[in-house]
C-alpha positions in Angstrom: 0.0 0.0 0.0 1.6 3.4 -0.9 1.6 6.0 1.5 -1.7 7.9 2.7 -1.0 11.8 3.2 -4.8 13.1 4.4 -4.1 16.8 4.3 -7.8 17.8 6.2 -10.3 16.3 8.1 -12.5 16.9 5.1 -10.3 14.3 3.4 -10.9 11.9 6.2 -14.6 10.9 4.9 -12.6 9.9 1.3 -11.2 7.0 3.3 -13.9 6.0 5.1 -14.5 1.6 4.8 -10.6 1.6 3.5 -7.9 0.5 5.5 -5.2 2.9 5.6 -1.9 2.8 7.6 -1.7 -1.1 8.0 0.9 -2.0 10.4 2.5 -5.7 11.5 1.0 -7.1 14.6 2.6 -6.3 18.0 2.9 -8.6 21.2 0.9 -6.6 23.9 2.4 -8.9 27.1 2.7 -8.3 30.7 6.0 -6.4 30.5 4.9 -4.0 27.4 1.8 -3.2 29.8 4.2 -2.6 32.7 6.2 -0.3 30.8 3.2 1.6 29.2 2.3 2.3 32.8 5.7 3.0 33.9 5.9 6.1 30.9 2.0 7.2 31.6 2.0 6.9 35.5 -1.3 4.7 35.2 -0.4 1.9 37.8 -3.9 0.9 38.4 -4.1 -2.8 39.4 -6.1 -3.7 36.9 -3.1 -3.6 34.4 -0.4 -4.5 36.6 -1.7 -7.0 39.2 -2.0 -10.0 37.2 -3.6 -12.5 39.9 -5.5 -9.6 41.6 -7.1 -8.8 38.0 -7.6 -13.0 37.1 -10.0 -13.2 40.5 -13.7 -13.8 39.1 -14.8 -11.1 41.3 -12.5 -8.7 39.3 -13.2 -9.1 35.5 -14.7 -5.7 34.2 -12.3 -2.9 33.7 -15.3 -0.7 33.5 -18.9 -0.9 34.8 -21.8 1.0 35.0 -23.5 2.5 38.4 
């Protein structure tokens, strides 16, 4: 695929249904989260506490009151 230059977000509806900027797939593991929370100060548990986060009483990362 050659490359996509979208020069307003007028352009952007030209594109829609089209994949544009495919990209290999990426591991996402334990230590890539880890370090994604390290650089964004987000240390929530659910991301970084593994067996706190596989407990059946903890499966939703976000719920509605």
């Amino acid at each position: 695929m050659s490359r996509v230059v979208i020069k307003s977000a007028a352009e952007v509806k030209a594109f829609e249904g089209r994949e544009v900027g495919v990209s290999d797939w990426i591991t996402v593991d334990q230590d890539r989260i880890n370090r994604f929370a390290d650089a964004t100060d987000d240390h929530q548990w659910i991301h970084v506490d593994v067996e706190r986060a596989k407990r059946p009483s903890h499966t939703a990362i976000c719920w509605y009151r």
